[in-house]
Backbone as a chain_set.jsonl record, in Angstrom:
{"seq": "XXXXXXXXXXXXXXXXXXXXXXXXXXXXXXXXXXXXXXXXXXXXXXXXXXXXXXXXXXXXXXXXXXXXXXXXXXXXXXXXXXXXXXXXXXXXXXXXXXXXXXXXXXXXXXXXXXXXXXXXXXXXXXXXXXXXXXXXXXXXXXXXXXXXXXXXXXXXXXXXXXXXXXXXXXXXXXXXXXXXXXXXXXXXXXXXXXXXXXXX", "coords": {"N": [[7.09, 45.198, -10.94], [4.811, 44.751, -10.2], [3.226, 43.191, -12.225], [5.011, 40.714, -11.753], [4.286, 39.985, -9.636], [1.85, 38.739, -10.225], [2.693, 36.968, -11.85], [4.172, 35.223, -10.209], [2.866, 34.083, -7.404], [0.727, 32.186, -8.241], [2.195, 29.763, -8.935], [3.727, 30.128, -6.797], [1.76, 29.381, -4.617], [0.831, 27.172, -5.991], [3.166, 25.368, -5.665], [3.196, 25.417, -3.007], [1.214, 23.633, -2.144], [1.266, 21.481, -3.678], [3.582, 20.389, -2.02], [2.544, 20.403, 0.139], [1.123, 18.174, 0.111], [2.434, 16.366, -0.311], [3.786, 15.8, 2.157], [2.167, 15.172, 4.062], [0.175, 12.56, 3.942], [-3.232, 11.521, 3.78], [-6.309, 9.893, 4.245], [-9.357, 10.906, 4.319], [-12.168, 9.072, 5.357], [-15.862, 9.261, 5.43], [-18.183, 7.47, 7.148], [-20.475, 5.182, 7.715], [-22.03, 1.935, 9.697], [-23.309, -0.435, 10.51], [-24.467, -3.105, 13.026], [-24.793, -6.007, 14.273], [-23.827, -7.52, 16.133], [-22.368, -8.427, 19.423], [-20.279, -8.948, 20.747], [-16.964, -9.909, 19.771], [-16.501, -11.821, 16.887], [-17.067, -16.042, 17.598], [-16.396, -17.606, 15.979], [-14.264, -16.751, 13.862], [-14.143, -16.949, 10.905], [-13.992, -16.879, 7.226], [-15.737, -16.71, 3.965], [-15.224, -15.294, 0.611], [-18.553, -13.777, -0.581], [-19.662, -13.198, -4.24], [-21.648, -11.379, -6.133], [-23.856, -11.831, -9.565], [-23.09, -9.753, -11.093], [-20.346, -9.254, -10.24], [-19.086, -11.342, -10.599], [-18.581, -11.136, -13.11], [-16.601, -9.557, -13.409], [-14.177, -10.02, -12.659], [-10.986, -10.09, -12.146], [-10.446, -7.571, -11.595], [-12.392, -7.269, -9.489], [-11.298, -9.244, -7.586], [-8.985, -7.911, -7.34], [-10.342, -5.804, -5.431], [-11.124, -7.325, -3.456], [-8.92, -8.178, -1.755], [-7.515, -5.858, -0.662], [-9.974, -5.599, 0.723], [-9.644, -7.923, 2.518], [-6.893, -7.56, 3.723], [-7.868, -5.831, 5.498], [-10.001, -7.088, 7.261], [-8.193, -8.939, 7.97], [-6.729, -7.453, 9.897], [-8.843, -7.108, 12.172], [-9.258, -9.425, 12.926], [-10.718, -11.52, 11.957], [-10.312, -14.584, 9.245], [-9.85, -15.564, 6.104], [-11.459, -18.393, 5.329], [-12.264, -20.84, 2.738], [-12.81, -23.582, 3.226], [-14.386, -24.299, 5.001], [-16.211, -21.923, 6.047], [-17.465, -19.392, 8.505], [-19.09, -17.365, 8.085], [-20.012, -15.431, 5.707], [-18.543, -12.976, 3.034], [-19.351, -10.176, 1.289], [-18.064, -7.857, -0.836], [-17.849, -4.3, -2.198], [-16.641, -1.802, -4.066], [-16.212, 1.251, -5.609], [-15.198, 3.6, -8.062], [-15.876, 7.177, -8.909], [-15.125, 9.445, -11.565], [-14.544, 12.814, -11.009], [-15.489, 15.434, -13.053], [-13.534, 18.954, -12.997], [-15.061, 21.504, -12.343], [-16.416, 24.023, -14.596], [-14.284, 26.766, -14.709], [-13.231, 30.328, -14.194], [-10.693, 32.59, -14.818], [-10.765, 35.729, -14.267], [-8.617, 37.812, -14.522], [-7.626, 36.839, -17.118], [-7.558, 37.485, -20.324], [-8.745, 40.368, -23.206], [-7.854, 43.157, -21.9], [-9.986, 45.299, -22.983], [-9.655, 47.332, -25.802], [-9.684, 51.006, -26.005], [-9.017, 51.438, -23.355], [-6.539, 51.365, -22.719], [-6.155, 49.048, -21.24], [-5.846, 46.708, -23.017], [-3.994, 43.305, -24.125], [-3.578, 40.984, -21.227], [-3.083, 38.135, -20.454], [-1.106, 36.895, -20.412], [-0.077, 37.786, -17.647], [-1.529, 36.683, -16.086], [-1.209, 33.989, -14.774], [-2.983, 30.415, -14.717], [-4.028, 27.866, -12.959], [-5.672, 24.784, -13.897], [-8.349, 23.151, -11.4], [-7.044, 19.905, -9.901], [-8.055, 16.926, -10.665], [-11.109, 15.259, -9.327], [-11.685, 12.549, -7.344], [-14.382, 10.371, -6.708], [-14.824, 7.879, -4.364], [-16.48, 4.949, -3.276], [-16.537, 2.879, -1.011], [-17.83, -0.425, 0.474], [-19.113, -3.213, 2.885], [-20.265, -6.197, 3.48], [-21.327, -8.76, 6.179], [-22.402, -11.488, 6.603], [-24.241, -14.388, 8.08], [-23.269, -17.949, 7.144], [-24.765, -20.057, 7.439], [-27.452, -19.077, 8.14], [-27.729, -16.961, 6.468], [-28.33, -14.624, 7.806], [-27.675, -11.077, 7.808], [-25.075, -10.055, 9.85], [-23.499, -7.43, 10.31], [-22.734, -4.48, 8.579], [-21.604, -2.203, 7.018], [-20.001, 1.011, 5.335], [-18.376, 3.385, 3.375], [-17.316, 6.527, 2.084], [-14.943, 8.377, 0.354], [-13.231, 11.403, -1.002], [-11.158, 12.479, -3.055], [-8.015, 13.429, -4.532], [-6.426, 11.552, -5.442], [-5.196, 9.054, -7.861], [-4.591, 6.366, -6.769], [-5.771, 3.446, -6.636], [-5.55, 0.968, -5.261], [-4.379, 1.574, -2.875], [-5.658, 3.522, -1.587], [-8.368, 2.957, -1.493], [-7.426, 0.752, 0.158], [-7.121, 1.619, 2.652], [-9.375, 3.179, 2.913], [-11.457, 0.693, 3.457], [-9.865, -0.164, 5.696], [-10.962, 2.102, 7.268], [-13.892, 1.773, 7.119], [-14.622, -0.496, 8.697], [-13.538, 0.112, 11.287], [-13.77, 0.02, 15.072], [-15.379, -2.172, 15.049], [-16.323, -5.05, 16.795], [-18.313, -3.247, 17.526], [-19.388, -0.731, 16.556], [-19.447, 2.568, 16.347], [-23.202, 4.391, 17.0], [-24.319, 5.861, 13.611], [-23.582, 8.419, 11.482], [-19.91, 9.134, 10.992], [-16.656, 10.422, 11.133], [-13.785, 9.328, 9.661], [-10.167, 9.484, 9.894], [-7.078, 8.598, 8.466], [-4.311, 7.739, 7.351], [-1.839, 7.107, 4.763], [0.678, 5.934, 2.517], [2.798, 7.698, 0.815], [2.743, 9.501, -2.008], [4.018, 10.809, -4.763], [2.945, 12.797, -6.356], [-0.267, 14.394, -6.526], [-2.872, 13.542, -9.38], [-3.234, 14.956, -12.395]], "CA": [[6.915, 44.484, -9.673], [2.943, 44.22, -10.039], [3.676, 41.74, -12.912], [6.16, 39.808, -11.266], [3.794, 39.085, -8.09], [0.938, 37.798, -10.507], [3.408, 35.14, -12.055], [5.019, 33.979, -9.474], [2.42, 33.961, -6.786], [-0.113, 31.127, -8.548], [2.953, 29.276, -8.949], [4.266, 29.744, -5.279], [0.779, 28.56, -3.843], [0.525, 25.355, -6.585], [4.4, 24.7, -5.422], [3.265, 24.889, -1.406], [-0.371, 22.694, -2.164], [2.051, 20.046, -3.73], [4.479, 20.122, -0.89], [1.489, 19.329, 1.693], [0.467, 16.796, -0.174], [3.539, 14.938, -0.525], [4.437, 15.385, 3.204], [1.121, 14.497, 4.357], [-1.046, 11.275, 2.848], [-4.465, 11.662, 4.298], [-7.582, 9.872, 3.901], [-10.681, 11.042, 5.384], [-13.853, 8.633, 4.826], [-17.252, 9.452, 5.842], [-18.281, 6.26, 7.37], [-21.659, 4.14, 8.43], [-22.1, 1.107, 10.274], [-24.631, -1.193, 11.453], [-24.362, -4.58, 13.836], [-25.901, -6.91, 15.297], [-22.864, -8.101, 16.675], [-22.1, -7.718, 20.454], [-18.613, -9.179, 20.865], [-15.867, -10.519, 18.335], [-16.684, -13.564, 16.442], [-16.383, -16.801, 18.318], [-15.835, -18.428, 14.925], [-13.932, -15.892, 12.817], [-13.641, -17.795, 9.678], [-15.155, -16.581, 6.509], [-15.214, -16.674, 2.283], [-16.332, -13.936, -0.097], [-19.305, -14.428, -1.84], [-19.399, -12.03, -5.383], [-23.108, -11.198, -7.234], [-23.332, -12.515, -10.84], [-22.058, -8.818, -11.974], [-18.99, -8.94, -9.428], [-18.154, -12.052, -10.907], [-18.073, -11.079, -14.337], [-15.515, -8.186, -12.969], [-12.91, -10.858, -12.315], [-9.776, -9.287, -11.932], [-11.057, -6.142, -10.654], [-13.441, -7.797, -8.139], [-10.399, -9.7, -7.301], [-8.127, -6.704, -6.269], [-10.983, -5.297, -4.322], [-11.405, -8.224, -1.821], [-7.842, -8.177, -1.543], [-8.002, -5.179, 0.068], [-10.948, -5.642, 2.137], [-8.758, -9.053, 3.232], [-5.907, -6.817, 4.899], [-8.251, -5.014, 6.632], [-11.023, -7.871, 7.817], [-7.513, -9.803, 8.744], [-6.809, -6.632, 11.337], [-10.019, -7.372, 13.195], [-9.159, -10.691, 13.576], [-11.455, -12.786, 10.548], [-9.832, -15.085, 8.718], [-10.362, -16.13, 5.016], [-11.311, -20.049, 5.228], [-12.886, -20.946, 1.726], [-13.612, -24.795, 2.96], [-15.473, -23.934, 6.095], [-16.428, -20.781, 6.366], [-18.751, -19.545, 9.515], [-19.39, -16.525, 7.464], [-20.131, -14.777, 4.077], [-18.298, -11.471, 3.222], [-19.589, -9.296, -0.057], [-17.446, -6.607, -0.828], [-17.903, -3.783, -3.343], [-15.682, -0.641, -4.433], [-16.035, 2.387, -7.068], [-14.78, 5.487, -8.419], [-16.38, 7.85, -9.839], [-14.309, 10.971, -11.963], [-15.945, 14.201, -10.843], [-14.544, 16.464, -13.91], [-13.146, 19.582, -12.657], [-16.14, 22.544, -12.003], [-15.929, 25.182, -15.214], [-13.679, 27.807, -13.711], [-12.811, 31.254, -14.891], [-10.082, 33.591, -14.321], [-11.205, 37.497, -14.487], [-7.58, 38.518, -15.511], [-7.171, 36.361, -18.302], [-8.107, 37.806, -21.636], [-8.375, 41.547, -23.012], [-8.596, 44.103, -20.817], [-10.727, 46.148, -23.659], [-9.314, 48.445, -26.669], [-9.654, 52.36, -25.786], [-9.157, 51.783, -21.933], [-5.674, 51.676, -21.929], [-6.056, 47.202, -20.71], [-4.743, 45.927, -24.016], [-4.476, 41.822, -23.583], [-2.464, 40.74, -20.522], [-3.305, 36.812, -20.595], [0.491, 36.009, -19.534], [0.411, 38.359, -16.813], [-2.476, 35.986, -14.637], [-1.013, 32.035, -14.768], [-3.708, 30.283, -13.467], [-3.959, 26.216, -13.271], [-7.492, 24.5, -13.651], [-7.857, 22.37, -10.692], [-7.134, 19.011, -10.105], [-9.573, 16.282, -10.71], [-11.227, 14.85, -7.968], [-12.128, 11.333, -7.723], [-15.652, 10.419, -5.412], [-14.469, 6.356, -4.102], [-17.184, 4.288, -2.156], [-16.624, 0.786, -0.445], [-19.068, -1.392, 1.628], [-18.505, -4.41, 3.116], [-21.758, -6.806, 4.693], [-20.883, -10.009, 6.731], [-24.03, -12.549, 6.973], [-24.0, -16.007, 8.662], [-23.51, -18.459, 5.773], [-25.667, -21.328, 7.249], [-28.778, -18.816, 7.735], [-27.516, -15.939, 6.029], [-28.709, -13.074, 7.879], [-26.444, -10.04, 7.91], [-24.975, -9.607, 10.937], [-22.32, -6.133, 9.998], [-22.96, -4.0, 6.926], [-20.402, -0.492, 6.881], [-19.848, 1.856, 3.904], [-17.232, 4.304, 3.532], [-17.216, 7.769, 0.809], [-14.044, 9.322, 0.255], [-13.012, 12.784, -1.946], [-10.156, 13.027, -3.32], [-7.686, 13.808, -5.862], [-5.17, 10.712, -5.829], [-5.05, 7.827, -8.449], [-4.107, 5.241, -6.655], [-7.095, 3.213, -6.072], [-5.334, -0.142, -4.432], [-3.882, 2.054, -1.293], [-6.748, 4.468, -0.971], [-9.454, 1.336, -1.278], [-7.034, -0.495, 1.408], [-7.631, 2.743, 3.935], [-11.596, 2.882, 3.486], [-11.562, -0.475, 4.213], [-10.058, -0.005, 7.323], [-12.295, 2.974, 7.989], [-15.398, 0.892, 7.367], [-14.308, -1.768, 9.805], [-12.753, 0.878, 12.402], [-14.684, 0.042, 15.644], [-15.913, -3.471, 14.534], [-17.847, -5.209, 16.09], [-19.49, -2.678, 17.86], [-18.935, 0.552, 16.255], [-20.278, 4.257, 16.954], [-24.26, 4.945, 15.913], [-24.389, 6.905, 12.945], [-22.271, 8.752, 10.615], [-18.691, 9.739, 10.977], [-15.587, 10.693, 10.021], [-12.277, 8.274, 9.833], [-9.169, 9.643, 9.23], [-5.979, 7.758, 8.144], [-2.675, 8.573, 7.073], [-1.574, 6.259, 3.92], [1.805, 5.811, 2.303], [3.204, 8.69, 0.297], [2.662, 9.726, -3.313], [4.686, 12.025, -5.4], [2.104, 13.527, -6.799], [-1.843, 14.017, -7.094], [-3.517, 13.337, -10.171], [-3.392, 16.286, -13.209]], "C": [[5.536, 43.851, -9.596], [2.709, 42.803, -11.122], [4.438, 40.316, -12.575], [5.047, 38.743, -10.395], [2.387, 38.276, -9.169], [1.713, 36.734, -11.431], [3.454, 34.677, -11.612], [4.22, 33.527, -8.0], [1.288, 32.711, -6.757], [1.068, 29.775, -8.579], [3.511, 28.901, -7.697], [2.875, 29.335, -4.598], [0.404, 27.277, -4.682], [2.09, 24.657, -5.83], [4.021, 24.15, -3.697], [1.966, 24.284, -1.471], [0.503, 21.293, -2.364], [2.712, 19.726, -2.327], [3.819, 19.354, 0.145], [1.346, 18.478, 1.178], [1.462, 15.42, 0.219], [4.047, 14.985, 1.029], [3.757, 15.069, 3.974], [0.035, 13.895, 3.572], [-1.846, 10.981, 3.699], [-5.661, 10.916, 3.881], [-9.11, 9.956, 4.784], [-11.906, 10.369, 5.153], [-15.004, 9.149, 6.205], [-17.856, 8.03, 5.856], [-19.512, 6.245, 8.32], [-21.539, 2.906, 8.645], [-23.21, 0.542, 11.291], [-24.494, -2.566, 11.808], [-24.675, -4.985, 14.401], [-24.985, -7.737, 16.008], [-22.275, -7.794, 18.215], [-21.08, -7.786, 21.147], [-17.994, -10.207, 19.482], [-16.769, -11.615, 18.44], [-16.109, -14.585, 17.344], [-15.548, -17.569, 17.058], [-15.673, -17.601, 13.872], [-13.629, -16.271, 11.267], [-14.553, -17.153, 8.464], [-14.41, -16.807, 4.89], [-16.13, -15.629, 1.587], [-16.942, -14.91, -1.047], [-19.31, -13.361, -2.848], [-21.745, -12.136, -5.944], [-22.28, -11.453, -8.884], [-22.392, -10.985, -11.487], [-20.757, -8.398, -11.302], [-18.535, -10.522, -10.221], [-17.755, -12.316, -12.075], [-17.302, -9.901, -14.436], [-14.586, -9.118, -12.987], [-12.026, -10.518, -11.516], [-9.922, -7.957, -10.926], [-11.963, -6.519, -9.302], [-12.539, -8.336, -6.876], [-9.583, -8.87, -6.379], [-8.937, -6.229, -5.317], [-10.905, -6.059, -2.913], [-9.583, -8.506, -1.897], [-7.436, -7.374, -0.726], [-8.922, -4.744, 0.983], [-9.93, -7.004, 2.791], [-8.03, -8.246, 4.331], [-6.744, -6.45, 6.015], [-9.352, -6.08, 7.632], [-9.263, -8.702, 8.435], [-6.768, -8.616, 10.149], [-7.365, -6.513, 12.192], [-9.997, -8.506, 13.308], [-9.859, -12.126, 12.853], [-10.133, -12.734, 9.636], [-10.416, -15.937, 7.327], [-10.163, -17.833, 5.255], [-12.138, -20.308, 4.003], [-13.636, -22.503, 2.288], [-14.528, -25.096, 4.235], [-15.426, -22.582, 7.145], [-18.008, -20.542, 7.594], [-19.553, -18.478, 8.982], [-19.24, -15.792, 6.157], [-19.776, -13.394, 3.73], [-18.373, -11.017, 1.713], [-18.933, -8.256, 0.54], [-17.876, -5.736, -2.075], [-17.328, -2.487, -3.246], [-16.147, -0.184, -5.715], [-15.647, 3.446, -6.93], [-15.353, 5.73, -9.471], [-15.026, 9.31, -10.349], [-14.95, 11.979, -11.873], [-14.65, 15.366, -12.023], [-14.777, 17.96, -13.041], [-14.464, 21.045, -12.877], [-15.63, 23.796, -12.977], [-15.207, 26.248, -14.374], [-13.402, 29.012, -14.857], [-11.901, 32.26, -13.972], [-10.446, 34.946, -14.973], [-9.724, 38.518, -15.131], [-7.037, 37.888, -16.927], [-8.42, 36.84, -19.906], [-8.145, 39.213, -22.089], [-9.341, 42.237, -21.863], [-9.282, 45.663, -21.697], [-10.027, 47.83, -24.274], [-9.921, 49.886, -26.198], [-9.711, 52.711, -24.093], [-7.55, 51.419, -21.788], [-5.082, 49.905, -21.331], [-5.259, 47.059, -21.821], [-5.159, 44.455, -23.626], [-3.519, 41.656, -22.52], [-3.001, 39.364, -20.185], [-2.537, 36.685, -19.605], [0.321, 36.742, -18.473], [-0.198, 37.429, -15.199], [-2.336, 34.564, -15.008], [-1.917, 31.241, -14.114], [-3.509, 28.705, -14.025], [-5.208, 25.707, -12.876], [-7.329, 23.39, -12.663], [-7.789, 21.126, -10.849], [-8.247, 17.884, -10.225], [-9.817, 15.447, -9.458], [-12.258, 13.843, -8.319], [-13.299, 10.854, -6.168], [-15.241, 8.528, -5.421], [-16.143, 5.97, -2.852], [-16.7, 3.025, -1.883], [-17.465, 0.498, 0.368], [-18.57, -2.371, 1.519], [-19.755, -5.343, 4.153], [-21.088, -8.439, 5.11], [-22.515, -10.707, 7.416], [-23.46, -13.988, 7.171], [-23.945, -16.641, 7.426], [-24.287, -20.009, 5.94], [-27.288, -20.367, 7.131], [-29.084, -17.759, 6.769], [-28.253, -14.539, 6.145], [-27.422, -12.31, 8.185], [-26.325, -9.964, 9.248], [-24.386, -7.942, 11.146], [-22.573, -5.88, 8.917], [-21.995, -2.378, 7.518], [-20.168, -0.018, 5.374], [-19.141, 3.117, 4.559], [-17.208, 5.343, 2.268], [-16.003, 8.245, 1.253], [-13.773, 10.709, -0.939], [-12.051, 12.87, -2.121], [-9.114, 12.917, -4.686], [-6.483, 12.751, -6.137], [-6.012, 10.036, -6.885], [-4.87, 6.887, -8.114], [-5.539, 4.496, -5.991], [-6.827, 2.083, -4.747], [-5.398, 0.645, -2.712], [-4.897, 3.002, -0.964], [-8.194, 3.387, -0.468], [-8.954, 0.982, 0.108], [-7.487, 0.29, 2.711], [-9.103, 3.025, 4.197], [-11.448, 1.62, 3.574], [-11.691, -0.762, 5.779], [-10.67, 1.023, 8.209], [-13.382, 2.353, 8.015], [-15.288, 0.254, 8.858], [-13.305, -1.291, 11.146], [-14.13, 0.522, 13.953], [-15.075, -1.428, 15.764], [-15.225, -4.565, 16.102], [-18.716, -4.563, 16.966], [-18.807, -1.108, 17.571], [-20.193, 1.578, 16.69], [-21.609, 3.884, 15.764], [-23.619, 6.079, 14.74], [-23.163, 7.227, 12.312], [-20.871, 9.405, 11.29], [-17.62, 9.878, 10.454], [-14.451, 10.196, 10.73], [-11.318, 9.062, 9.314], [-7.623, 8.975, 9.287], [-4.641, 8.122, 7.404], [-2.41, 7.079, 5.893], [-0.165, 6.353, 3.293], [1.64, 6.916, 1.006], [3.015, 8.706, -0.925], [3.472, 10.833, -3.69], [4.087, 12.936, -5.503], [0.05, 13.896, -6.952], [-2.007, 13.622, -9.144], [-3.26, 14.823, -11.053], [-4.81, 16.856, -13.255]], "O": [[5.214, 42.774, -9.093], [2.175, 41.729, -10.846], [4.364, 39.202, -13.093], [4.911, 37.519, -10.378], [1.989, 37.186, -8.758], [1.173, 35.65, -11.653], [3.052, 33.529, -11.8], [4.807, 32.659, -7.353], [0.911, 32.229, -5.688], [0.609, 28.712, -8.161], [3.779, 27.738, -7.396], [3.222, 28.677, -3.617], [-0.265, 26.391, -4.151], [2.073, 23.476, -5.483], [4.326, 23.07, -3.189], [1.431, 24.557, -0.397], [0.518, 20.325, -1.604], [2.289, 18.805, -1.627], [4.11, 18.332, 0.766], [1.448, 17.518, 1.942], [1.373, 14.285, 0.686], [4.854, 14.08, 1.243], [4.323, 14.546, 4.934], [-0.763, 14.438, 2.808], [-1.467, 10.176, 4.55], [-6.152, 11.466, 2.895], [-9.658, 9.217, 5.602], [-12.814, 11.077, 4.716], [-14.882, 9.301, 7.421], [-18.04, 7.422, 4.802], [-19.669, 6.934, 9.328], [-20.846, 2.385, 7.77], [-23.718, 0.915, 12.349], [-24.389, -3.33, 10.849], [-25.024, -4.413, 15.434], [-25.46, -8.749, 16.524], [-21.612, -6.757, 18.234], [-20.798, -6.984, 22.037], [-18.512, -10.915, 18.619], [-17.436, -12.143, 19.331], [-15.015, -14.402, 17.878], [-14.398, -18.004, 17.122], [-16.532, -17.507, 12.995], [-12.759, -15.675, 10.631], [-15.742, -16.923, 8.685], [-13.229, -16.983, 4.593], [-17.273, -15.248, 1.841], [-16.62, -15.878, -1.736], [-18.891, -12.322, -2.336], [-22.642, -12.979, -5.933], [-21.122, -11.381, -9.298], [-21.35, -11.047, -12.14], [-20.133, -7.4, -11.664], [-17.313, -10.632, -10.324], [-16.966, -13.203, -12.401], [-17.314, -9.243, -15.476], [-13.818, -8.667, -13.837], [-12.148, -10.589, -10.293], [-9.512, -7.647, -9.808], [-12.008, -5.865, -8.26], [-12.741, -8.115, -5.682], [-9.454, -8.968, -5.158], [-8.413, -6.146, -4.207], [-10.716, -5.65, -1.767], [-9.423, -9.643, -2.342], [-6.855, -7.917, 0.214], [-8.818, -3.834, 1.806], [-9.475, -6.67, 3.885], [-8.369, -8.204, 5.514], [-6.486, -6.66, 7.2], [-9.452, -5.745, 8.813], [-9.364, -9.043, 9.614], [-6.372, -9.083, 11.217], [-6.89, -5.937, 13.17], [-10.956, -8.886, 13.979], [-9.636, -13.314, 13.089], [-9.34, -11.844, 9.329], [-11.277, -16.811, 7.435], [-9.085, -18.422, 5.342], [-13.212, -19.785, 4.297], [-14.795, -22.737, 1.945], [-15.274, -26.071, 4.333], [-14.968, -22.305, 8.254], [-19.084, -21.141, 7.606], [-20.74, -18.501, 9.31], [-18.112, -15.667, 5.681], [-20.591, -12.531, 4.058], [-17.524, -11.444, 0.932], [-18.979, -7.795, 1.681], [-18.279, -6.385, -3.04], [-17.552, -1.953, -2.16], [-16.423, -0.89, -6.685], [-15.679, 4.186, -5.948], [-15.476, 5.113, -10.529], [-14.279, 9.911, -9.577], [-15.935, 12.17, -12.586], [-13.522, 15.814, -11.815], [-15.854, 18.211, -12.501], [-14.467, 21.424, -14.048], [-14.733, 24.54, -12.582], [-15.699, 26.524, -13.28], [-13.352, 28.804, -16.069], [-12.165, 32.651, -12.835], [-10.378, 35.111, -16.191], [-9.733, 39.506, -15.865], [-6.185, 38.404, -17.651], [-9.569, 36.551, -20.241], [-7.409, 39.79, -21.289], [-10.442, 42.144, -21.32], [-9.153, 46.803, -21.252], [-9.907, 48.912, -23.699], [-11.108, 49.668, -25.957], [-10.184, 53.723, -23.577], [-7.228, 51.153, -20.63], [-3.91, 49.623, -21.078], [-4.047, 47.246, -21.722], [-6.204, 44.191, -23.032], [-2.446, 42.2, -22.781], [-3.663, 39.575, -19.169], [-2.792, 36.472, -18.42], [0.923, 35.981, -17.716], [0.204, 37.393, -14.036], [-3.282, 33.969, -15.525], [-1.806, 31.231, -12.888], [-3.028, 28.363, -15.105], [-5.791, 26.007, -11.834], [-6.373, 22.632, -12.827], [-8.364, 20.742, -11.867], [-9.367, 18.146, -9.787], [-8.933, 15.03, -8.71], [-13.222, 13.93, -9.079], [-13.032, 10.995, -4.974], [-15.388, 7.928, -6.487], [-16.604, 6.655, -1.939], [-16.516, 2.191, -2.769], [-17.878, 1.405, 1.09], [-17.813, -2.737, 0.62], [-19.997, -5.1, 5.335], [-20.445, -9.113, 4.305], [-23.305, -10.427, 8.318], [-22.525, -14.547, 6.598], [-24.507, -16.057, 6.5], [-24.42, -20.864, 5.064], [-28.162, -20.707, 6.334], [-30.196, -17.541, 6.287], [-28.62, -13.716, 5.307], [-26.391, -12.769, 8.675], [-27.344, -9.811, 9.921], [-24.824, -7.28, 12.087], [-22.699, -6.78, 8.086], [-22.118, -1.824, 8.61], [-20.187, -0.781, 4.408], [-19.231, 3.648, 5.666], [-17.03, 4.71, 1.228], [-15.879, 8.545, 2.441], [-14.565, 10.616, -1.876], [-11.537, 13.527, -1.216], [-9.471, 12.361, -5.725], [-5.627, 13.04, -6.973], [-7.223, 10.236, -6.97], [-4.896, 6.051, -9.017], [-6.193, 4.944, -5.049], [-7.429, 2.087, -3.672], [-6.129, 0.393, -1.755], [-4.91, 3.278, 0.236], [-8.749, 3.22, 0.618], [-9.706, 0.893, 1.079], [-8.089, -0.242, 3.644], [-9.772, 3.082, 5.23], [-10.787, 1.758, 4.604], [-12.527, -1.158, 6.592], [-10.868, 0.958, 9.422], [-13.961, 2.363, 9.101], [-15.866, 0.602, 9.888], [-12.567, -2.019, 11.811], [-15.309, 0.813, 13.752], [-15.023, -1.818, 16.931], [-14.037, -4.75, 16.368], [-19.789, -5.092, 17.255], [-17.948, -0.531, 18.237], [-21.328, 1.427, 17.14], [-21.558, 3.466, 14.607], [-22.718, 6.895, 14.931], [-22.069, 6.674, 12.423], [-21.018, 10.242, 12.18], [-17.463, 9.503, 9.292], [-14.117, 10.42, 11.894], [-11.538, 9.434, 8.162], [-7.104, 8.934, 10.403], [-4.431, 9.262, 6.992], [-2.847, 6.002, 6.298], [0.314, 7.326, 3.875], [0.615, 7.0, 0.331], [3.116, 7.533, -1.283], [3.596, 11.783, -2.918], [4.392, 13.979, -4.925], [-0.603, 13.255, -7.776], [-1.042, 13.519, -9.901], [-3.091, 15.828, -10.362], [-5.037, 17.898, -13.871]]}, "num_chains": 1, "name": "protein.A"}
């Protein structure tokens, strides 16, 4: 019986960790914001500008402001490339935080003349998942004098893969509030469309 419960017990709490996951899609960013803005744009119109190393990203630079788009077109700016009233830099990363050495205390022998012997199989354990550190920012500056008017940044933690739909949700945490959001730091949380699975 004492064998039984250390099989099947690492197993029945990885089976009910998945379950939450997949029946709740969460993202929580840790979000700043600063504006000089004191009501909506009168002239919501804008085009992204890129730095020379966002525009030798291409593709990738590409998907990012694609995803800041959705969310700058929920507050009411509109991408105009041939007269724009404003300038919007975007930037996105992930970092891979590898998984924190771990050790299990029942795995390995339990020392010749005491009777332990090896019982490995008896403690199943699973190393955890990897957990991915995402930032986005997003600054909006006039594009005739180009001072910033809105700058926001967003950190998230977590263990999905999917960068498009997690990106698209800090986005709209950055720009939650906009254009006069809360002093200081806080915390956004968002609900995102479902995944099977986390990450291994």
């Amino acid at each position: 019986m004492t064998a039984m419960r250390w099989i099947t017990l690492p197993l029945l709490c990885t089976a009910l960790w998945l379950t939450g996951c997949v029946s709740t899609r969460l993202v929580d960013s840790d979000v700043q914001s600063f504006s000089q803005l004191a009501s909506a744009p009168a002239r919501p119109s804008y085009s992204f500008e890129r730095l020379p190393s966002q525009q030798a990203q291409g593709a990738q630079q590409s998907a990012v402001e694609k995803q800041a788009r959705l969310a700058l077109d929920k507050i009411g700016l509109r991408q105009d490339n041939a007269a724009p009233f404003y300038r919007v830099q975007v930037h996105a990363r992930t970092d891979r935080q590898a998984p924190p050495d771990w050790y299990d205390p029942w795995w390995g022998w339990g020392g010749w003349g005491t009777g332990g012997g090896f019982h490995g199989g008896l403690s199943m354990r699973f190393p955890p998942p990897t957990l991915y550190r995402r930032e986005v920012g997003l600054i909006l500056r006039e594009a005739a004098s180009g001072t910033v008017v809105y700058e926001t940044h967003a950190v998230h933690e977590g263990v999905w893969t999917d960068n498009p739909a997690v990106f698209a949700a800090m986005f709209d945490a950055a720009l939650s509030g906009f254009p006069t959001p809360p002093a200081g730091p806080r915390r956004v949380v968002l609900e995102i469309p479902r995944q099977a699975q986390p990450a291994p």
